[in-house]
VOLO-143548 format. One record per residue: residue in one letter; x, y, z of N, C-alpha, C in turn. Coordinates in pm, whole numbers, padded with zeros to 5 digits, always signed. Layout:
BEGIN
AXYZXYZXYZ;...
***
This chain:
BEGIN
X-00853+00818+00611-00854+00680+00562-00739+00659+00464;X-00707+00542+00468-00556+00553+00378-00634+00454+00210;X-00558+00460+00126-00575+00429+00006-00687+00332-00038;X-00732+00286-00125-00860+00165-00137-00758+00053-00168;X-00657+00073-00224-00530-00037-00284-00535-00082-00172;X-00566-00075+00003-00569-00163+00092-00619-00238+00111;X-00742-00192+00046-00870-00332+00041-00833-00442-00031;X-00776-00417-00165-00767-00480-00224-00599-00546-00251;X-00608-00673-00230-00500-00700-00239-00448-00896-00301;X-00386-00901-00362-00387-01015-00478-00271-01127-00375;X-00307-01243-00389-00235-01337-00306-00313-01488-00325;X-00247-01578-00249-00277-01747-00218-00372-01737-00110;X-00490-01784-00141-00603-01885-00040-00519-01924+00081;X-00616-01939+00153-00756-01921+00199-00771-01831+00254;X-00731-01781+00317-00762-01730+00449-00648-01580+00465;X-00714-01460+00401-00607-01343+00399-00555-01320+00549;X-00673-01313+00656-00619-01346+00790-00479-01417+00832;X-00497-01525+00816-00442-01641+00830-00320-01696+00763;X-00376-01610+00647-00246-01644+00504-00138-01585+00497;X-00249-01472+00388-00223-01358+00312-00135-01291+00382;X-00217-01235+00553-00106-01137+00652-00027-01219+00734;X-00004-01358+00762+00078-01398+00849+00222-01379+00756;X+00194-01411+00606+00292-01423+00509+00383-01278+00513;X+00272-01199+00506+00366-01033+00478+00414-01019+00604;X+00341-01062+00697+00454-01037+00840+00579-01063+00840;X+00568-01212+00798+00704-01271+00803+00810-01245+00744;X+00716-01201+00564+00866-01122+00514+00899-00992+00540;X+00842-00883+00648+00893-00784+00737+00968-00792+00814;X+00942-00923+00881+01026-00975+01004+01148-00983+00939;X+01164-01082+00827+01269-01096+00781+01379-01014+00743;X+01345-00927+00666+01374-00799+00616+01446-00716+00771;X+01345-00680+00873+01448-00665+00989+01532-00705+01047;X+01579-00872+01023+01683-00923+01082+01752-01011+00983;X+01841-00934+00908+01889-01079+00785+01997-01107+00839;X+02045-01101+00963+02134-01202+00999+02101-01274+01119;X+01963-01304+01122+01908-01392+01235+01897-01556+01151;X+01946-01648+01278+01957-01786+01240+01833-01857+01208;X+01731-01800+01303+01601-01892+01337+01497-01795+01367;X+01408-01850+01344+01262-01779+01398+01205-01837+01480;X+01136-01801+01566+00990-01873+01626+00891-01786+01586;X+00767-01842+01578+00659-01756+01581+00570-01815+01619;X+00453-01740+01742+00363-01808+01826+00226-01724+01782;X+00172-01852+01799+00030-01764+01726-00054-01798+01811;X-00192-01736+01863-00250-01646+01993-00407-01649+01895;X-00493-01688+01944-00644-01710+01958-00694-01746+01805;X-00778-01684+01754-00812-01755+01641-00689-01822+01546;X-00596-01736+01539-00490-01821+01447-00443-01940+01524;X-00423-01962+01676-00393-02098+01697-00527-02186+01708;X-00645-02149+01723-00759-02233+01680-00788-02252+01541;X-00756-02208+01453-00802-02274+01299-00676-02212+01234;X-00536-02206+01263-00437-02199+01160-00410-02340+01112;X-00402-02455+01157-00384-02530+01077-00513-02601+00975;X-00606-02549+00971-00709-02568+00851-00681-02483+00766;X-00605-02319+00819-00613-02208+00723-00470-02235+00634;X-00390-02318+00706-00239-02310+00647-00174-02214+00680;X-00194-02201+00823-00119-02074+00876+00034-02037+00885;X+00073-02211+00938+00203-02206+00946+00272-02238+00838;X+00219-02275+00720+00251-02291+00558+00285-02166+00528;X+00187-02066+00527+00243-01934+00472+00328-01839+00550;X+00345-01885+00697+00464-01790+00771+00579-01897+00698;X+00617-01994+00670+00737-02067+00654+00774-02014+00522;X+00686-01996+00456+00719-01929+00320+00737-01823+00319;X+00725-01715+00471+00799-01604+00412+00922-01640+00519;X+00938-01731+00581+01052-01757+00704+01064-01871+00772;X+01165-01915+00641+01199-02065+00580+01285-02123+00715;X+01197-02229+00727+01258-02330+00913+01204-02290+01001;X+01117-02151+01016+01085-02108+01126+00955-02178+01199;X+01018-02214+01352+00970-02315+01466+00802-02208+01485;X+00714-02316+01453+00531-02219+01473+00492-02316+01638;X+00454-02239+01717+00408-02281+01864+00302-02201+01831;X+00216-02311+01864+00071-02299+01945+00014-02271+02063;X-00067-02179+02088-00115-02094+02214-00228-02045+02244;X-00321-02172+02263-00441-02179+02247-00554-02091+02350;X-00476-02100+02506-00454-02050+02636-00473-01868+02722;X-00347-01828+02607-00290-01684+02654-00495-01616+02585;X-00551-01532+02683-00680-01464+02616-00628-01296+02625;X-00551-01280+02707-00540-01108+02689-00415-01049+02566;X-00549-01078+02536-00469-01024+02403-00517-00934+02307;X-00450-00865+02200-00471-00699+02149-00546-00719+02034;X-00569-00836+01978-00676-00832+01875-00667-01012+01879;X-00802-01074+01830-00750-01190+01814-00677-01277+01755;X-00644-01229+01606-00540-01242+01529-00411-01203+01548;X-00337-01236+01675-00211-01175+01734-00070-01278+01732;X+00052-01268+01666+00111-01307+01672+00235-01276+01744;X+00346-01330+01761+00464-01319+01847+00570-01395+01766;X+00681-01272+01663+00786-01319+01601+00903-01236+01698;X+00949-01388+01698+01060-01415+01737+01216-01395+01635;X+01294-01329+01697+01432-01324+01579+01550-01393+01697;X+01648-01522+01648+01716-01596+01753+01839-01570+01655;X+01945-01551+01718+02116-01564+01699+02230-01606+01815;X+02245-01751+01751+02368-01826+01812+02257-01866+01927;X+02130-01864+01933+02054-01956+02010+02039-01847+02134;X+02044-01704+02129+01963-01607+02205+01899-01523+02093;X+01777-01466+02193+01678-01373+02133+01740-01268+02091;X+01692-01228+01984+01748-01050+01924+01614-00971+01921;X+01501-01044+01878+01392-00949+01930+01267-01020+01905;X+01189-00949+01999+01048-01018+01986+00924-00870+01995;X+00852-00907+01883+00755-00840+01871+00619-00890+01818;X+00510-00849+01883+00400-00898+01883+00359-00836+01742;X+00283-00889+01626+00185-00875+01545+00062-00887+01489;X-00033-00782+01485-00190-00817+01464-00229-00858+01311;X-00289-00948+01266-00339-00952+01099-00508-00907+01168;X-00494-00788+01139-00622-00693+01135-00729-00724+01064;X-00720-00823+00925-00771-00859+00871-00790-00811+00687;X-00848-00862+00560-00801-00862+00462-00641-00846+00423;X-00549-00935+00504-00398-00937+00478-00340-00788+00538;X-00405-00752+00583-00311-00615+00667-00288-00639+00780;X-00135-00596+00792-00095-00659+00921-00049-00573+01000;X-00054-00554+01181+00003-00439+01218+00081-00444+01374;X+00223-00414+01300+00328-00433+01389+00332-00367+01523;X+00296-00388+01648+00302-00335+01756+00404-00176+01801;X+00491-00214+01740+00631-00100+01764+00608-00047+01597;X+00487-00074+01542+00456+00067+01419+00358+00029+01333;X+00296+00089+01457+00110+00060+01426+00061+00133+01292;X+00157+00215+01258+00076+00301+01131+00184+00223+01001;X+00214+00151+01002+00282+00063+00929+00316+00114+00825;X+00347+00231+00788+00426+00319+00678+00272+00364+00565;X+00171+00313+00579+00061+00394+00506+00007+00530+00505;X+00029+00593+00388-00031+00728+00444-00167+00724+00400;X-00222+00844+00480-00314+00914+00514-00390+00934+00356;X-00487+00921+00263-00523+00962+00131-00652+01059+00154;X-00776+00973+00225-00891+01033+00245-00933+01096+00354;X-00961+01267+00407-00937+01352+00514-01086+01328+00580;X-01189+01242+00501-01342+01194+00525-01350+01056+00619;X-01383+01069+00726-01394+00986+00811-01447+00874+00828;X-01586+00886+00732-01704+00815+00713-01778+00844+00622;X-01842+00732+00561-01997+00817+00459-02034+00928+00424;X-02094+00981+00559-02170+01071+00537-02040+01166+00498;X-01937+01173+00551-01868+01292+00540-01812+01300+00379;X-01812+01136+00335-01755+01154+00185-01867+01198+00113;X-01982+01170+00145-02127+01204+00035-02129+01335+00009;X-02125+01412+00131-02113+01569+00167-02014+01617+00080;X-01855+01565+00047-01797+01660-00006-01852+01622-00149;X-01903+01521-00207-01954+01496-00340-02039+01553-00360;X-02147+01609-00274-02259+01682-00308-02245+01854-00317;X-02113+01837-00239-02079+02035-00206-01988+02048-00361;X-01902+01947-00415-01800+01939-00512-01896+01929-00653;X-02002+01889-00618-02075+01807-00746-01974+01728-00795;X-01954+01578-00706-01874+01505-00761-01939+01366-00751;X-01947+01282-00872-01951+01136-00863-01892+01063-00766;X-01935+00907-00699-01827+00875-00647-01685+00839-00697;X-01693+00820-00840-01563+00759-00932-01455+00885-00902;X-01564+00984-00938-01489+01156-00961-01445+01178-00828;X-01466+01159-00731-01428+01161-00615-01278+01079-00616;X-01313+00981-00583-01226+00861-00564-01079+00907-00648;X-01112+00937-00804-01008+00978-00877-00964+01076-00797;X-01026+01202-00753-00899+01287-00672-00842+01312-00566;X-00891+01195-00554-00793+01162-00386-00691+01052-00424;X-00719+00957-00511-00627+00865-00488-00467+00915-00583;X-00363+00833-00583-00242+00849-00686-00232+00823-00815;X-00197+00833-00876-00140+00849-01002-00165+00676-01071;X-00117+00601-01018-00112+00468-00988-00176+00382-00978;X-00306+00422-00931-00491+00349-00845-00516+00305-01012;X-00536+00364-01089-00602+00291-01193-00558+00185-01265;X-00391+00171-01275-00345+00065-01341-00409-00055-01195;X-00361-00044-01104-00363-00108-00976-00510-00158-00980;X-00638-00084-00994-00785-00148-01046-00789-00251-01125;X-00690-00229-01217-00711-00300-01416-00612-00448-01329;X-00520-00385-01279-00470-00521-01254-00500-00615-01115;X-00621-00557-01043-00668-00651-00936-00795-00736-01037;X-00843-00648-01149-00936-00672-01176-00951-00810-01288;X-00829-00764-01318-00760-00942-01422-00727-01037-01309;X-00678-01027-01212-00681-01124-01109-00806-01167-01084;X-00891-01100-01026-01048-01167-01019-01126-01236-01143;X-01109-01165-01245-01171-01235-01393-01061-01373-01438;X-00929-01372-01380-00876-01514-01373-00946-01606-01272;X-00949-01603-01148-01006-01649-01055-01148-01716-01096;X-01241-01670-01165-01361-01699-01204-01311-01768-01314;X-01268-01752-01406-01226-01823-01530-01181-02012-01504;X-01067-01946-01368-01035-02101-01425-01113-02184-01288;X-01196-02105-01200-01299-02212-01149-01382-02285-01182;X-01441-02191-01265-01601-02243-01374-01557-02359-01455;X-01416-02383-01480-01360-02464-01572-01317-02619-01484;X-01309-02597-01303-01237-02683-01273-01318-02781-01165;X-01316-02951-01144-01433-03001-01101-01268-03073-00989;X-01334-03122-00911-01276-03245-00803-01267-03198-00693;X-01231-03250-00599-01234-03213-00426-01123-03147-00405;X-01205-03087-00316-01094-02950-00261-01007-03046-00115;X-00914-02929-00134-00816-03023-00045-00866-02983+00131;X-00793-03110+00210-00809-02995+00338-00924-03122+00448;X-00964-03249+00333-00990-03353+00431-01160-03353+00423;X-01265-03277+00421-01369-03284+00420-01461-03301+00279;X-01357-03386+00218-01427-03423+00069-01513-03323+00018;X-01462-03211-00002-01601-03136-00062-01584-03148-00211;X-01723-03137-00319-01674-03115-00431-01686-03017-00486;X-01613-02952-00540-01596-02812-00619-01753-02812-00740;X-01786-02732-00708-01957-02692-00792-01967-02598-00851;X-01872-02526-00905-01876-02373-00944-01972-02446-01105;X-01810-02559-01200-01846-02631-01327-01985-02640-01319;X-02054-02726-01209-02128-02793-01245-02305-02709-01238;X-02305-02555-01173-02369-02504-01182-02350-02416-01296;X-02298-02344-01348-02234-02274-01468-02311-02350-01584;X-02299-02486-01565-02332-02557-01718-02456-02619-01709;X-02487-02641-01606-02649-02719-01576-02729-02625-01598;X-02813-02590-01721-02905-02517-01721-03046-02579-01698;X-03143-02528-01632-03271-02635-01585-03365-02606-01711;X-03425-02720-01719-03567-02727-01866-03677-02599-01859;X-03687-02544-01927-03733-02395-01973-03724-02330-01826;X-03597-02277-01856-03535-02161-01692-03575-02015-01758;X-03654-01924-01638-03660-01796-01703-03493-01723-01685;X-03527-01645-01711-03414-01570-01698-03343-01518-01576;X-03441-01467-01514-03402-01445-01386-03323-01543-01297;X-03345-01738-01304-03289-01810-01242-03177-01826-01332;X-03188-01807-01466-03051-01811-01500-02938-01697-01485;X-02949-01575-01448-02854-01512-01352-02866-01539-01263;X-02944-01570-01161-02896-01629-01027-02803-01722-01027;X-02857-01867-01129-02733-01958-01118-02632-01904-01141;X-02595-01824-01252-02488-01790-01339-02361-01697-01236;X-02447-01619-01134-02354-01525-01065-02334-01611-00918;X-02398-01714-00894-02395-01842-00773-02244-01908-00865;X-02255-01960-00967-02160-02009-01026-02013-01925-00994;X-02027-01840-01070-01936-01702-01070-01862-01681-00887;X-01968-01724-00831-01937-01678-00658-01820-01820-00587;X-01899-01926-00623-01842-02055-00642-01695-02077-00668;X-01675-02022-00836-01591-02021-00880-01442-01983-00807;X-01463-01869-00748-01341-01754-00690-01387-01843-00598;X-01440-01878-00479-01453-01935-00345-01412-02059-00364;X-01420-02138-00386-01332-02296-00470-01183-02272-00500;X-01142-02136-00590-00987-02152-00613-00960-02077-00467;X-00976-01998-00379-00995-01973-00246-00917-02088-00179;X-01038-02183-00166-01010-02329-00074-00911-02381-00148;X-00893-02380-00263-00809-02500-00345-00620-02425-00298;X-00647-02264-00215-00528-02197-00197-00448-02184-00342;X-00564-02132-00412-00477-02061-00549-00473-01920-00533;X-00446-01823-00618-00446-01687-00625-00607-01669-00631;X-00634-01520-00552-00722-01476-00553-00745-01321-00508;X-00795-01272-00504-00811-01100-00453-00920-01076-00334;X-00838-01056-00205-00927-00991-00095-01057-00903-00105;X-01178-00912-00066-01261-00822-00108-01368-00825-00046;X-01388-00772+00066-01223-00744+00165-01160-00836+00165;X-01171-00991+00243-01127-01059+00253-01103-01190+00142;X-01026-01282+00222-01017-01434+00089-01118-01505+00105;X-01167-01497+00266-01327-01594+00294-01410-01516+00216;X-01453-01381+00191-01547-01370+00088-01503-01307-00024;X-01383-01332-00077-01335-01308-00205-01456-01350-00350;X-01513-01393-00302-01631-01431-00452-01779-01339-00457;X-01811-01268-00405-01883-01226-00393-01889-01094-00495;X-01810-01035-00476-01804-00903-00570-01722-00941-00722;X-01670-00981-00740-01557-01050-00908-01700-01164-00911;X-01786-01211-00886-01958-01264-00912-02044-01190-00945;X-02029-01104-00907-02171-00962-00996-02067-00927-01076;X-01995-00839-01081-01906-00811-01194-01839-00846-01290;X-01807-00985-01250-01787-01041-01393-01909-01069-01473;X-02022-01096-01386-02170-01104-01459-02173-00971-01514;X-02176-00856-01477-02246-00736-01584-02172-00700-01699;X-02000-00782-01642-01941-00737-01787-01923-00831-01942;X-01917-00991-01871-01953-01124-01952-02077-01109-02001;X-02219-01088-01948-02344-01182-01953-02441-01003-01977;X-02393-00919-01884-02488-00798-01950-02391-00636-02041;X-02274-00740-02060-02182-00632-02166-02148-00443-02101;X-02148-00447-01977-02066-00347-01941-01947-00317-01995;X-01899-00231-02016-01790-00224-02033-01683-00220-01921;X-01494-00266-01980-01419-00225-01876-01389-00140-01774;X-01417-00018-01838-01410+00109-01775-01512+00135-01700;X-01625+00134-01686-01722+00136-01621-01737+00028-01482;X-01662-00095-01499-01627-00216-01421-01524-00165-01290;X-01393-00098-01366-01323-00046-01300-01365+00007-01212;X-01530+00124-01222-01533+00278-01157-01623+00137-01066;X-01695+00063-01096-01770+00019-00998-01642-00055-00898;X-01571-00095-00902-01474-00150-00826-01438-00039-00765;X-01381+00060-00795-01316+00175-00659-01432+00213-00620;X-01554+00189-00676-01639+00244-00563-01671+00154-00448;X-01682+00010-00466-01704-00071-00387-01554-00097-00314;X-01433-00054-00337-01336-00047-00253-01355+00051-00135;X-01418+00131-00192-01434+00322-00099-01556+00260+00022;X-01636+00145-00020-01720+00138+00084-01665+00057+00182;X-01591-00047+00113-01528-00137+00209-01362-00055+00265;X-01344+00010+00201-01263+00118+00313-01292+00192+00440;X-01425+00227+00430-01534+00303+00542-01567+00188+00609;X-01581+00080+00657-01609-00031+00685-01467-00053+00745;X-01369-00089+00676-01238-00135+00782-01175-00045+00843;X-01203+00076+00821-01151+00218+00879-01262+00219+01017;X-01364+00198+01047-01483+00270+01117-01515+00100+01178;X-01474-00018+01146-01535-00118+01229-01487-00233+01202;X-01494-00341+01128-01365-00420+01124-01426-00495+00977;X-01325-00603+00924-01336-00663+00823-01266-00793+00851;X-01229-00820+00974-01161-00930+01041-01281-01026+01102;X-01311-01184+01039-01380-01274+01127-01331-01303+01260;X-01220-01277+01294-01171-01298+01415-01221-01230+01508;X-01238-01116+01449-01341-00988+01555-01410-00937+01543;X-01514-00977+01443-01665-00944+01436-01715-01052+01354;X-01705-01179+01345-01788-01283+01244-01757-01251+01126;X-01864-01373+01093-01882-01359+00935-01974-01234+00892;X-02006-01151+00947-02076-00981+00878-01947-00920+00855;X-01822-00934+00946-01804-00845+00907-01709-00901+00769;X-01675-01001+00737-01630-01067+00581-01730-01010+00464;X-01830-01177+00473-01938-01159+00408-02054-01081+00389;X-02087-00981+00489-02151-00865+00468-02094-00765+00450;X-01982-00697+00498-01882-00594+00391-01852-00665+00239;X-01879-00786+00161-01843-00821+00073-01952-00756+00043;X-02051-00849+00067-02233-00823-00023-02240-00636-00019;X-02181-00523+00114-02213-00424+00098-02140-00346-00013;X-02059-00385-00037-01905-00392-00116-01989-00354-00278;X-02019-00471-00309-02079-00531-00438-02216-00461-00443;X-02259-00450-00326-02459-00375-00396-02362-00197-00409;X-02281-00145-00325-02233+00017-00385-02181+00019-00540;X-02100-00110-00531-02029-00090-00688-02183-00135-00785;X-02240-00216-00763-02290-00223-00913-02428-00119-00919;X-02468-00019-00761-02560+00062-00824-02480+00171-00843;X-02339+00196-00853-02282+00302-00944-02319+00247-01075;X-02252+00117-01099-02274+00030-01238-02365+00129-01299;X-02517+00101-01206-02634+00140-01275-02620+00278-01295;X-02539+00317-01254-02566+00531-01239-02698+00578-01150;X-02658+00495-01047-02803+00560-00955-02737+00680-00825;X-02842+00724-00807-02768+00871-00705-02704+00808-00621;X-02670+00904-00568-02563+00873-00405-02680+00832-00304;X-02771+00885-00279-02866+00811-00171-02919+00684-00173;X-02916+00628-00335-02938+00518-00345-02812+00429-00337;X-02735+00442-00388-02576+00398-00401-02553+00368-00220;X-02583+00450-00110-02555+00408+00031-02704+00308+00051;X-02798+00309+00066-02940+00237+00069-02872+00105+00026;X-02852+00115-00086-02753-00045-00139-02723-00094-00023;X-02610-00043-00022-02502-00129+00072-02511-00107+00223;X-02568-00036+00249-02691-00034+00362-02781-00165+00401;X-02862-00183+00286-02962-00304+00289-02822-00404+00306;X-02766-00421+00213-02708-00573+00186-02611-00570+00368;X-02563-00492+00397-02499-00516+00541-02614-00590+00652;X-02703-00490+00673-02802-00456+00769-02856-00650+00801;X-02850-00702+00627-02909-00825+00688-02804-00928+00676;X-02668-00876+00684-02601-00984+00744-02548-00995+00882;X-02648-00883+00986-02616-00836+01135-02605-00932+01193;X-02491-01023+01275-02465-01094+01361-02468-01240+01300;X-02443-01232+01156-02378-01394+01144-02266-01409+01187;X-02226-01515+01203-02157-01592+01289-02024-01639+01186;X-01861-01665+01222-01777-01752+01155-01774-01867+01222;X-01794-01981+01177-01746-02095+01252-01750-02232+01146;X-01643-02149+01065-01571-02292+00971-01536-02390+01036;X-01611-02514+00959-01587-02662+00948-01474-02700+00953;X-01375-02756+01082-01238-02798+01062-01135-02698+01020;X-01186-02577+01095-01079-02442+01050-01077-02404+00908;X-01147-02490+00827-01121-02490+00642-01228-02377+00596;X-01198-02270+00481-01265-02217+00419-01315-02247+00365;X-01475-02335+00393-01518-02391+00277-01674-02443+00297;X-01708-02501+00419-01806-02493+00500-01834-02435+00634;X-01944-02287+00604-02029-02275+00537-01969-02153+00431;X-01853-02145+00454-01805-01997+00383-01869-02018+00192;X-01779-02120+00144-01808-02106-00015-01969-02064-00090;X-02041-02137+00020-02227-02093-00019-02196-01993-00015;X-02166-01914+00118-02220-01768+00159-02167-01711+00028;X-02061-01769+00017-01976-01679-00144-02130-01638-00211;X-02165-01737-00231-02274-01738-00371-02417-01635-00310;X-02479-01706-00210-02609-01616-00168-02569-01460-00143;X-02473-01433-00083-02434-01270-00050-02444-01209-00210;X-02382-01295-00299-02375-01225-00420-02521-01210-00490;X-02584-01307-00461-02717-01268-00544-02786-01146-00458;X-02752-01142-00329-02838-01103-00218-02788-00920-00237;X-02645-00932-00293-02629-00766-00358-02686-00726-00454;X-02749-00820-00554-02850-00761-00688-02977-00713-00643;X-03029-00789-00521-03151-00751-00475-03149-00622-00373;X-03049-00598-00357-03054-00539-00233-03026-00370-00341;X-02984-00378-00410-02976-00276-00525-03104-00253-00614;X-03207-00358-00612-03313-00332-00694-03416-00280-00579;X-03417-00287-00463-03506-00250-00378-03453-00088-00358;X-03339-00079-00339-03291+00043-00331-03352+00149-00444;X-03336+00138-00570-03389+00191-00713-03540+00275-00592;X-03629+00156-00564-03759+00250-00488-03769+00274-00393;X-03710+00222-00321-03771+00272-00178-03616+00373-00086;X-03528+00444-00177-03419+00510-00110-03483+00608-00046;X-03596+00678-00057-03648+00767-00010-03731+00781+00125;X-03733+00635+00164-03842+00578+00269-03727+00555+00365;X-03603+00558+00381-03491+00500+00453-03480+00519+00558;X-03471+00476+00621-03421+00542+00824-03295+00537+00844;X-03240+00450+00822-03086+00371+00914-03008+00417+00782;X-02870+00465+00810-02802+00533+00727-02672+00399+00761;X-02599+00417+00621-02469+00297+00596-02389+00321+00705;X-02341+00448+00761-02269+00440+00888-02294+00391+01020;X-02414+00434+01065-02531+00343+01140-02528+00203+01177;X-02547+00125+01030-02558+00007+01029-02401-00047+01061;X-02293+00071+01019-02153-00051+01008-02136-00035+01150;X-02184+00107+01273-02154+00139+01328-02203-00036+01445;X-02316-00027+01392-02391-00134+01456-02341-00317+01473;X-02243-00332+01308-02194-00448+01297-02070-00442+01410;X-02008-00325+01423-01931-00325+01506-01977-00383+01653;X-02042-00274+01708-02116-00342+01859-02131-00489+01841;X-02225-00531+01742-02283-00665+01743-02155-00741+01754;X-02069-00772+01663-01971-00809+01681-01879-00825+01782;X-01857-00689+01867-01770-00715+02003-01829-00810+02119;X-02000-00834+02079-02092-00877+02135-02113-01041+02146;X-02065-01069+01981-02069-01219+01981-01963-01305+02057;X-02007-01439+02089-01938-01522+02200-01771-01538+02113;X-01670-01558+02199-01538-01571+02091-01577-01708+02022;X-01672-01765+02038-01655-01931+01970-01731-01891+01860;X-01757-01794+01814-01877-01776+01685-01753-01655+01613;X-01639-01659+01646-01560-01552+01623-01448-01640+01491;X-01441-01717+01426-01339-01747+01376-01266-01892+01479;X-01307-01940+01570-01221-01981+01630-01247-02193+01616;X-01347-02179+01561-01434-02360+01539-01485-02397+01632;X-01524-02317+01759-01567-02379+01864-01713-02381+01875;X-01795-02342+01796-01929-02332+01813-01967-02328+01692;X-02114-02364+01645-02205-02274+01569-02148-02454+01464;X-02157-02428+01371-02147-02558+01238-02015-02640+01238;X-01934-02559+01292-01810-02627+01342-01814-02711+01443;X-01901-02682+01514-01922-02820+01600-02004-02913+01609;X-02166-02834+01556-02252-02966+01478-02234-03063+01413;X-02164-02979+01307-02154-03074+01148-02015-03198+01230;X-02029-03322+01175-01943-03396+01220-01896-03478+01118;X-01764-03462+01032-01741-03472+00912-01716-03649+00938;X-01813-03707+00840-01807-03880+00807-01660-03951+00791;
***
């Protein structure tokens, strides 16, 4: 498995798919031909069905300024659904054309160099195989994580991790409609501050980390900066429990950090072993690698064993098996921004059930991702990212 710094990665809304990796393509492309006049670039199944809600061809122009975007709604054999075709033109002939996949959370992968210059960090395949060397090493997962990764991983934590605690900061702060045509109004403010007449406590962390989820999923849609986790569609989900334990139940930084590489290490086993792309497995595999993401990191938070620490993120996957993507008008925003919020509460619970019953368990975290996978190759392409089914075609915006 190559580094967790893959998971995580800092950029402009909405849509890391769509965005984040059409953008880094382009400035690769570029970079290979700086004395090409023109570009084309043709974009191939989900990106030509909802790139222009995602701002697809906004962020290839910004890394490859003038370059002509064709739509190709048609072509189906194709190598992942997120597949593009850059074009490099001089004096008005081709110099080269190569197909590119956005794999998903902004990683992108060039046909003629599929291993895209990443090396190799973790020699553990899966779960079980990382639990095993922690249990033969007597190693934590943090303690783990520290000796595999570089020199580097920890500043790289501290500074994804101020990106996400910005992200929440200036949502909770910001009210009016998000752009993109379907009048929505931004609710992060208005749940954050509405406290209900004698609320126990318990609904006031729910609101508070719904808020928190809101927050990052709103500057998301609004296409401000935000941090993949995995992805930008469920970028709120995990920087929503965590900024809660470190604001509202006084964790400390350092302890925040270790829960973050641990919830990177799960969502590494997850995009290594099955996908993290809505284009090719739904919304589980976004929003339920998020929620599984967030229940591993915060029952490290808690210091609970390794059997419970997989049970977590176990539960929180298991019940997001075979939801569906099918954003409203290609836009990140309906039904994605809720899910922001429920996945996040739905990782606190899924961590408190774990605490008792890890011992009663059947279905192991590899199991289940093994399973999102199948399910996924399984669902119809219109429930895939593409708007053709499911709320995207019900909902009929006024």
């Amino acid at each position: 498995m190559k580094s967790i710094q893959s998971v995580y990665k800092i950029g402009h809304g909405p849509s890391s798919s769509h965005t984040v990796g059409p953008y880094n393509a382009a400035l690769r492309f570029r970079q290979r031909h700086p004395d090409a006049d023109g570009f084309r670039v043709t974009l191939y199944g989900s990106l030509a069905c909802t790139g222009t809600g995602h701002g697809t061809g906004k962020a290839i122009r910004a890394g490859l300024p003038g370059a002509e975007i064709v739509v190709n709604t048609e072509e189906k054999n194709l190598p992942h659904p997120n597949t593009m075709l850059f074009t490099a033109l001089k004096d008005g002939r081709e110099i080269e054309s190569v197909r590119v996949l956005s794999v998903g959370g902004g990683s992108v992968r060039f046909e003629d160099d599929p291993a895209g210059g990443e090396p190799e960090i973790y020699t553990e395949k899966n779960l079980t195989e990382i639990l095993d060397t922690c249990r033969r090493e007597n190693l934590t997962l943090p303690e783990f994580i520290k000796a595999r990764e570089t020199d580097g991983f920890r500043d790289y934590l501290w500074t994804v991790w101020q990106a996400m605690r910005a992200a929440v900061q200036r949502g909770i702060r910001t009210d009016g409609i998000l752009p993109g045509g379907l009048n929505l109004n931004r609710k992060a403010k208005l749940l954050y501050e509405k406290r209900c007449y004698n609320e126990s406590a318990d609904v006031t962390m729910n609101r508070v980390i719904a808020a928190y989820a809101y927050a990052v999923s709103e500057e998301n849609a609004g296409e401000n900066i935000v941090v993949t986790a995995p992805t930008c569609g469920s970028c709120g989900v995990l920087p929503a429990v965590f900024y809660y334990m470190q604001e509202d139940r006084g964790f400390p930084e350092e302890e925040i950090l270790d829960a973050l590489a641990v919830a990177g290490l799960f969502g590494n086993v997850i995009r290594t072993n099955a996908s993290i792309s809505g284009a090719e497995c739904g919304c589980q595999a976004e929003i339920g690698s998020a929620c599984s993401m967030a229940a591993a990191g915060l029952a490290a938070l808690y210091r609970l064993n390794l059997a419970q620490i997989e049970y977590a993120a176990e539960i929180a996957m298991e019940h997001h098996l075979g939801l569906t993507c099918d954003p409203v008008d290609g836009l990140v925003q309906i039904p994605c921004i809720e899910r922001n919020a429920v996945a996040a509460m739905r990782a606190v619970s899924a961590v408190n059930l774990s605490r008792f019953l890890y011992e009663t368990r059947k279905i192991s975290f590899d199991v289940v991702i093994d399973t999102m996978l199948q399910t996924g190759k399984d669902l119809n392409d219109k429930y895939r990212e593409t708007s053709h089914g499911g709320l995207a075609q019900m909902y009929r915006v006024p």
